[in-house]
N, C-alpha and C positions, 0 to 999 in steps of 0.2 A: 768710701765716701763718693758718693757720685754729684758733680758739679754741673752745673749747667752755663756754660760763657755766653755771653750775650752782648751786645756794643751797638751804640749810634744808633741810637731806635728814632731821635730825630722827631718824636713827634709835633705837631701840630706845620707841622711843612706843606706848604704850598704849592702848587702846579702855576705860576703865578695868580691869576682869581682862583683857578679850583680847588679845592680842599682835597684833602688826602685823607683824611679823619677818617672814612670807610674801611679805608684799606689796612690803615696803621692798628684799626680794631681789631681787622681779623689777625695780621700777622701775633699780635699780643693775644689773641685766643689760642693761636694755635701753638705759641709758648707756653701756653697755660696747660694747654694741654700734651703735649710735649712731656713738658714736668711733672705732671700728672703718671702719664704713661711710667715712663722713666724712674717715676718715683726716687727725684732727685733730694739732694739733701741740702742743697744750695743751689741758687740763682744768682750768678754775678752782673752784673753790668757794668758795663766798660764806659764810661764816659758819654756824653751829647745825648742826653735824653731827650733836650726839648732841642728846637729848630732856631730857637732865640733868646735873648734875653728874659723876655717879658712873655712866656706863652699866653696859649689862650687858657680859659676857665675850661674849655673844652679838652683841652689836649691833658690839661692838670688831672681833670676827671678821669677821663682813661688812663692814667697814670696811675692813682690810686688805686681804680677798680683793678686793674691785672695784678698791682704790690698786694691784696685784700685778696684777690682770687688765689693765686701762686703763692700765698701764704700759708695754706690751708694744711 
């Protein structure tokens, strides 16, 4: 069984005004693809998904879209 660990992805985290959202896409493409390659049998994550309590709409979105992508 090949696992994939994963932890503190942290998204919708701020630069304080600037957004990070660009970057925290590509790093979750490139776990997508990763696990793809890998052709993993699980994807864990370890804890602090989001940056905050209350993320954004935006952060939630890319959240689903990589769980929906790395599901496949």
């Amino acid at each position: 069984m090949k696992i994939l660990h994963t932890a503190d992805w942290h998204l919708g985290k701020r630069l304080e005004s600037f957004s990070r959202i660009d970057e925290q896409r590509e790093v979750l493409d490139e776990i997508c693809v990763i696990a793809e390659r890998e052709q993993v049998d699980a994807v864990i994550i370890a804890g602090d998904l989001f940056d905050n309590f209350n993320p954004t709409i935006e952060a939630v979105e890319l959240f689903y879209k990589t769980l929906k992508t790395v599901g496949k």
